[in-house]
Structures are given as structure tokens and as C-alpha cells.
C-alpha positions in Angstrom: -16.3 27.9 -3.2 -15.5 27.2 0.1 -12.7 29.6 1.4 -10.1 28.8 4.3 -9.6 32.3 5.5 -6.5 32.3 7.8 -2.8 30.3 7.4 -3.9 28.4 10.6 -6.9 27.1 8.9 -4.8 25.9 5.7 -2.2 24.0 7.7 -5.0 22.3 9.9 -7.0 21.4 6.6 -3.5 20.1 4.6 -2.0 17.8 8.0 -5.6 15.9 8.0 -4.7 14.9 4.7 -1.1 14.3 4.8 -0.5 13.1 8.0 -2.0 9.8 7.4 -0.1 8.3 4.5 3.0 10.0 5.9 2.9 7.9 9.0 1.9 4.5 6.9 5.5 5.7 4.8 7.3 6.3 8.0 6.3 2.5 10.0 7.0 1.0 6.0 10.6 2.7 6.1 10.9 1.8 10.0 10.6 -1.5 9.0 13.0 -1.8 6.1 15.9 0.4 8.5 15.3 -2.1 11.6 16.7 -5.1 9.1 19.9 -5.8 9.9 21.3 -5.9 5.8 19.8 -2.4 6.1 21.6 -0.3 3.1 21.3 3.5 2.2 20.5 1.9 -1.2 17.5 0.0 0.4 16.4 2.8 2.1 15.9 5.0 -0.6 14.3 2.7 -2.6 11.4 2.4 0.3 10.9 5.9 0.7 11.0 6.7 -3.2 8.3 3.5 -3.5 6.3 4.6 -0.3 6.5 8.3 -2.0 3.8 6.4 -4.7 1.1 7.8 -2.1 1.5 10.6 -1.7 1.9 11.8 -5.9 1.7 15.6 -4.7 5.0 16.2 -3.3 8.0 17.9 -5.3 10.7 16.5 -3.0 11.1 13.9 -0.4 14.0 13.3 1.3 15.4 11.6 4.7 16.9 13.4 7.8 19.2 12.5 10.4 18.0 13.5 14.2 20.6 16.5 14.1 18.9 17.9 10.4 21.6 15.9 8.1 20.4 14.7 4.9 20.9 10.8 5.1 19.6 10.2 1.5 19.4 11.6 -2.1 16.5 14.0 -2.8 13.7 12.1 -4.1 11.9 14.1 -7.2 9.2 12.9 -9.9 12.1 13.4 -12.3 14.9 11.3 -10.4 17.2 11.3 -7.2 20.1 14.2 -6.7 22.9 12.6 -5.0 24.4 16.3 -4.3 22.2 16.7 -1.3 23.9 13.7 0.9 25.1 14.9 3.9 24.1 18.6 3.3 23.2 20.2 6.6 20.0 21.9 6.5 19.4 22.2 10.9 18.9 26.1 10.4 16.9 25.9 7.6 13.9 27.4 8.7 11.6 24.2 9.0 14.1 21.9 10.7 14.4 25.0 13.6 10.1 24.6 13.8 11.1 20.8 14.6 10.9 19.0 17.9 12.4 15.5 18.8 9.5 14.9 21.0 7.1 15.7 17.8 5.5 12.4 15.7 4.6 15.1 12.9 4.9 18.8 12.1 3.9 20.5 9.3 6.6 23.7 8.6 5.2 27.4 7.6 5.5 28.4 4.4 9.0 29.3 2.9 11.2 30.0 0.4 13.2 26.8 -0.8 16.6 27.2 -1.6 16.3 24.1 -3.9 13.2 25.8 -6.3 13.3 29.1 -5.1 9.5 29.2 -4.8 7.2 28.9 -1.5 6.8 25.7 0.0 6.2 23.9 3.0 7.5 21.2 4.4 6.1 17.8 6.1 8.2 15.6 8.8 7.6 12.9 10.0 9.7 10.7 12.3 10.9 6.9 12.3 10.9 5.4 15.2 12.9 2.0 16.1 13.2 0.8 19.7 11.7 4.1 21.3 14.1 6.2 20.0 14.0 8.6 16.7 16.2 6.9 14.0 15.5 9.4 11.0 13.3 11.6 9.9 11.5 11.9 6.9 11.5 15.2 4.9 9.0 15.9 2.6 8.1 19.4 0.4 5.0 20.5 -1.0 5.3 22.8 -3.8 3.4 26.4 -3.4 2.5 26.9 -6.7 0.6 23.6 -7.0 -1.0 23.3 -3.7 -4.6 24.3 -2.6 -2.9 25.3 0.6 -1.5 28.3 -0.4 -4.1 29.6 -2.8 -7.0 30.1 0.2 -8.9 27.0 -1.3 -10.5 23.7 -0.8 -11.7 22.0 -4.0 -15.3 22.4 -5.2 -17.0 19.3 -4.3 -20.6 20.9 -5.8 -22.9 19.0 -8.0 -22.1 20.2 -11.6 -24.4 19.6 -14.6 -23.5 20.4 -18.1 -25.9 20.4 -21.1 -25.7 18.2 -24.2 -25.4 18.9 -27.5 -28.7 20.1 -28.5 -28.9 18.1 -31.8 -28.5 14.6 -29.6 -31.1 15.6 -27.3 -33.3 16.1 -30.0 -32.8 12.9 -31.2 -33.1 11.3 -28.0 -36.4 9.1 -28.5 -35.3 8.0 -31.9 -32.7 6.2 -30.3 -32.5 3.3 -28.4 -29.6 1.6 -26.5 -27.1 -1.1 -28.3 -25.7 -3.7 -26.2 -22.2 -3.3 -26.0 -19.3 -6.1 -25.4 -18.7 -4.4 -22.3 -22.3 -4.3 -21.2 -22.8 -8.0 -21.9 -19.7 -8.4 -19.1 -20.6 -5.7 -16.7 -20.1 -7.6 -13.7 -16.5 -9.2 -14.6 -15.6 -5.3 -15.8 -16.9 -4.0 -12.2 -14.7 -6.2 -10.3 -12.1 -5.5 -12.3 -12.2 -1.9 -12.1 -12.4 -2.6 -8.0 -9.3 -4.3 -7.8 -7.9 -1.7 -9.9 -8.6 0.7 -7.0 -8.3 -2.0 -4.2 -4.8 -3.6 -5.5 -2.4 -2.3 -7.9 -2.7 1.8 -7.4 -5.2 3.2 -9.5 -6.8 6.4 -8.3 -9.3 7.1 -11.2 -11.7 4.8 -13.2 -13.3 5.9 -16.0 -15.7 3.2 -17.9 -17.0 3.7 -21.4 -20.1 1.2 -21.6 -20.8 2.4 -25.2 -17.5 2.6 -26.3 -16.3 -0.6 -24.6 -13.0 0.8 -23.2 -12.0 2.3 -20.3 -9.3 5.0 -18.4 -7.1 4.2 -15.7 -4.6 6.6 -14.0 -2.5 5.4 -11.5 -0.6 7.2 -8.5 2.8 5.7 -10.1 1.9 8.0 -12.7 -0.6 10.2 -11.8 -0.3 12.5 -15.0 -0.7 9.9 -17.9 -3.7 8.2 -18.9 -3.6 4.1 -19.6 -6.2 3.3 -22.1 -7.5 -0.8 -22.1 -9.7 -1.8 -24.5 -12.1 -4.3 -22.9 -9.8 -7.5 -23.6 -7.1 -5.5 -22.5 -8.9 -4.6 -19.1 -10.0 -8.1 -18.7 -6.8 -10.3 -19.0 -4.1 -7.3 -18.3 -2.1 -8.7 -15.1 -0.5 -6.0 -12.9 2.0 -6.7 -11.4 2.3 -3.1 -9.1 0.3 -4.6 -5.8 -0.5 -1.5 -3.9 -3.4 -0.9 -1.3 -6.0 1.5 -1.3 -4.6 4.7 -1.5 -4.0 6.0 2.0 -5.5 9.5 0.5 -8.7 7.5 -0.8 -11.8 9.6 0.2 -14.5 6.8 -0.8 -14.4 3.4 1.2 -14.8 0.3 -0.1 -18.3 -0.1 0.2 -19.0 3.1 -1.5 -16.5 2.1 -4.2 -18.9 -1.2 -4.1 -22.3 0.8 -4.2 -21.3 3.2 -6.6 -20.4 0.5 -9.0 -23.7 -0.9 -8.4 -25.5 2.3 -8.9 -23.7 2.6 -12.5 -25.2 -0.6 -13.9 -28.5 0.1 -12.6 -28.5 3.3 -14.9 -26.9 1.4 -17.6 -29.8 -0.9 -18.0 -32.5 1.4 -16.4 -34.0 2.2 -19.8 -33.8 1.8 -23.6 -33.6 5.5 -24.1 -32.3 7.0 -21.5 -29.1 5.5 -19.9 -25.5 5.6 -18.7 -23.0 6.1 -21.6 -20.2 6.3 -19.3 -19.4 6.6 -15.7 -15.7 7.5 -13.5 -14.9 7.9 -9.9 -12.0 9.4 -8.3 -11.2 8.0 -5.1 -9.0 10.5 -4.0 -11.2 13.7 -4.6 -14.1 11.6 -4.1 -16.1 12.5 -7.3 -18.5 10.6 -9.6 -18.6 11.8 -13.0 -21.7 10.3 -15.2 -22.6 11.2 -18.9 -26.1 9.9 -20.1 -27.6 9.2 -23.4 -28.7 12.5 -23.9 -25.3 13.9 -23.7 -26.0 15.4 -20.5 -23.2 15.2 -17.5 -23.1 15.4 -14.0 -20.3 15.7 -11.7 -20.8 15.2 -8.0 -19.7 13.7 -4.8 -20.1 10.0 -4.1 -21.6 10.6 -0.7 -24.6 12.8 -3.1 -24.9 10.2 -5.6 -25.4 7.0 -3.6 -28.2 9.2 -2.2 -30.3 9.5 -4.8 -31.6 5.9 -6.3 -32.1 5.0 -10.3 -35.4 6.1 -10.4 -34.2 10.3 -9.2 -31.9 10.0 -12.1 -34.4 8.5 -14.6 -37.4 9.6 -12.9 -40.5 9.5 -14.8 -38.7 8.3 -17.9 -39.9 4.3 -18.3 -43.6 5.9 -18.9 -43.1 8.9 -20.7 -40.9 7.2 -22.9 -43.5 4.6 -23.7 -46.5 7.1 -24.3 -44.3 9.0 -26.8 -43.7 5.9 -28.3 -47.1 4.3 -28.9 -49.5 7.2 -29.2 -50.3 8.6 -32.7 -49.4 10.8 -35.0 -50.0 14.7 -33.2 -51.6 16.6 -35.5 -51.2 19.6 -33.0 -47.4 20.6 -31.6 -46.5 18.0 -28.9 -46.6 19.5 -25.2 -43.4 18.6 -22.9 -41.7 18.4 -19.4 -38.6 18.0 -18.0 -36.9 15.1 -16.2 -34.6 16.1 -13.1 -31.6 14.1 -15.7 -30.7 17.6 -17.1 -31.9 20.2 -14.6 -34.8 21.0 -17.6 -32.3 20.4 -20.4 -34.1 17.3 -21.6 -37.2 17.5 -23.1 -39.8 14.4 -23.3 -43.2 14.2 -25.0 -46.5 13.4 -22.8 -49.9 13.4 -24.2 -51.5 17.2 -24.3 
């Protein structure tokens, strides 16, 4: 585990990720305040839809230039009208703030609001030159890798199977699934989850034929399709790539790629299911043998089919043809399992 050892470090580490979608929020919002039907009401809706990026924060919230709330307080459980025209200019954060300043991102604090530590994000809105509002946003302490001293593990994980499965391995041979049989139409679907209508995470279940789809509407519950439902569901929430995505679209493109390859790389041996997370960046993959790996993209689009399945096609077939052993069969290891998986070869 990597370990960000001073505050200095933290806030560097947390404005490279924020600061992007907060300024693709704040040019959105410029946009909707420089109309000339321009409402509080539409306002707030903007921000609280923009807010869909950025699923992190615990509040959100617009400023005037002199540090007046101009809107309700934006939450994952609803908007408090109370906080209209309350007058935070010596809270603590608003005093760090500069009119000259595009973006700042506050120390950490008490909020009076939660009464836990948080820090805050500001960005401004700009119309004509000048400052119009600013926009307000708090990160909650107690949920945030900036104040714990951490980044997320990004290391390559493998898990072992269940033992009895990988015994069973080469007694087994892969089914075609409904899903398999329309890999392609699946693939493209699963991109323009990603690319289009907000979804963050993927998961594909080629034996099971469904799939998992969380979305940064609602990044904390799980929609399930079966395969017709993935197919011929139409969404009609038409978001870009998240702003926070970590994997472009050619990786998304190659990694996609990489999964069918494994899927059909061999008869025993293969891909059961696959996700990526574009946000974190992270591939998870879980073979026929019940093994599971858990790694970067950058790390998997590195290695090829064969790395993952290396040496399989022929040791498979030699365990297959040869006869009966009358003495106990000799075995190696594939690099699938880190030595978990065991497969005959002739003594």
C-alpha cells in the first residue's frame, strides 16, 4: 500500500481527481445561468444533475461571490431549503477563498452541517469575465481516501478456487452459452453502457448469461439484466464518459477484446466471467478453474491470451489422449493461478 505521508500530499493527490469534473459541472451550470429564463429552480436542477459525476460528495451547494448560499443543499438523500441565503463568508473554507482563484480545495474541518471532518471543493462560474457564483461542494472525512493517508491498492490480486473445481477441471469442458453465441452485440452494449448512459462498472457473466451494471446515478445498487434484458433495454439517462473515468476508450475497447479471446481460448480452461471499473481502473476476471484475478487495465492489456492460458492448448490435449497411467501422474503449473492449477503432462 502506497502511503501519502503529509496533508500537502493528500490535497495534491484529491484536486487531480476532482478538479476535472468540477470544472465540466461549473461551464454546464455557466451555461444554464447565462440563459435569460434563468430560474433558481433551473439552477438547481443543473448542479444536482451535473452532481451525477462526481457520486462521492455528501453536499453540494451554490455560493454567491460574497459567501451567500444561492441554492438549497444538494445531498444523496434530497435538497434542504433551510440553507438559502445562510451566510457562511467566515466559515473557515470560504476565508481560504480568493476571487482571483478558478479552484481551491479547503483544509480539512469540522462541518457544522455533520459535525464530522470534511473538506470542501470550489469552484467558480464564470459569465462574461466576471465571477457569477460559486459552486460549493463537501467531501465527507469519514469516507474519503484523503483523510485516511491512502491511495487505493491498484496491485494484482489472485485468489485460489475451490479446490474440488480445480480438481475437476479436465473433466470439464466449456458449454456455449446464449451470451457467448452473441458476444460481440453484448460487447458493444456493455461499451455504450460506459460511453453513453452513466455506468461506471460492468460485470459480464458468459456462463451465466447475465450481467451487472452500476451506474453513477446510483452508485450503491446493482441493476441485474438478463441477456434479453441487456440487449433490448433502452436508457434513456444519456451521460458521457465519466469525467472520473481512468480507462480510455480504447482500453475500454481492448479490454473487451481481450475478454473474448479468453472466453474462447480453450475448451477447458476459459473466462467464466469478466468486469471493469472505469473509475478505479480495475479488471476483475474469474476462470474455469475458479481462480480470480484482480488487476489494473493498464497490467492486463499487457499480457496477451496465451500469458493467461499459457501452455494450456497442449497440455490439455496430452492429458486427454494419452493412456491409462498405471503410475501417479506427474504435474506443473500454469501462470493462470500463480501454481494453484495443476495440469497433467506425460512423466
Amino acid at each position: 500500500m502506497q502511503i501519502i505521508r503529509t496533508i500537502t500530499q493528500q490535497q495534491t493527490l484529491f484536486c487531480s481527481w476532482v478538479s476535472t469534473p468540477l470544472k465540466n459541472i461549473a461551464n454546464r451550470c455557466a451555461g444554464v445561468c447565462a440563459q435569460s429564463d434563468c430560474t433558481p429552480e433551473k439552477i438547481t436542477h443543473a448542479l444536482q444533475e451535473s452532481m451525477k459525476e462526481l457520486p462521492q460528495y455528501a453536499l453540494c451547494y451554490l455560493l454567491s461571490p460574497e459567501g451567500v448560499i444561492i441554492t438549497p443543499t444538494i445531498s444523496h438523500t434530497g435538497n434542504d431549503l433551510l440553507d438559502v441565503n445562510k451566510d457562511i463568508s467566515t466559515r473557515p473554507y470560504f476565508l481560504e477563498w480568493s476571487k482571483s482563484q478558478e479552484f481551491m480545495l479547503s483544509r480539512p474541518y469540522i462541518s457544522t452541517k455533520t459535525n464530522r471532518h470534511c473538506m470542501t471543493a470550489m469552484q467558480n462560474i464564470q459569465i462574461d469575465g466576471g465571477v457569477h457564483a460559486i459552486i460549493a461542494i463537501d467531501f465527507d472525512g469519514s469516507s474519503n481516501n484523503v483523510f485516511n493517508g491512502s491511495v487505493p491498492e491498484r496491485n494484482h490480486t489472485q485468489i485460489k478456487g475451490d479446490p474440488s473445481i480445480r480438481q475437476q477441471l479436465f473433466a470439464q469442458t466449456r458449454t456455449i452459452t446464449p451470451m457467448e453465441e452473441q458476444i460481440d452485440t453484448v460487447h458493444q452494449r456493455a461499451a455504450s453502457l460506459l460511453h453513453h448512459h452513466g455506468a461506471f462498472f460492468v460485470q459480464l457473466r458468459y456462463s451465466r448469461s447475465t450481467a451487472t451494471v452500476r451506474f453513477t446515478e446510483h452508485p450503491y445498487h446493482d441493476t441485474v439484466f438478463n441477456l434479453e434484458q441487456l440487449l433490448t433495454s433502452d436508457s434513456n439517462n444519456q451521460q458521457p464518459m465519466s469525467s472520473m473515468s481512468h480507462i480510455s476508450a480504447e482500453q475500454l475497447t481492448d479490454t473487451l477484446q481481450l475478454f473474448k479471446s479468453l472466453r474462447f481460448a480453450d475448451e477447458n480452461i476459459y473466462l467464466r466471467g469478466g468486469s471493469i471499473n472505469i473509475i478505479t481502473g480495475m479488471v476483475e476476471l474469474n476462470f474455469s478453474c475458479d481462480g480470480t484475478h484482480y488487476l489494473a487495465v493498464e497490467e492486463f492489456l499487457e499480457k496477451s491470451a496465451e500469458f493467461w492460458l499459457s501452455g494450456s492448448a497442449t497440455t490439455v490435449q496430452e492429458s486427454k489422449t494419452q493412456e491409462p497411467e498405471q503410475q501417479p501422474p506427474a504435474y506443473h503449473s500454469t501462470t493462470l493461478d500463480d501454481g494453484f492449477i495443476q495440469q497433467r503432462v506425460n512423466p
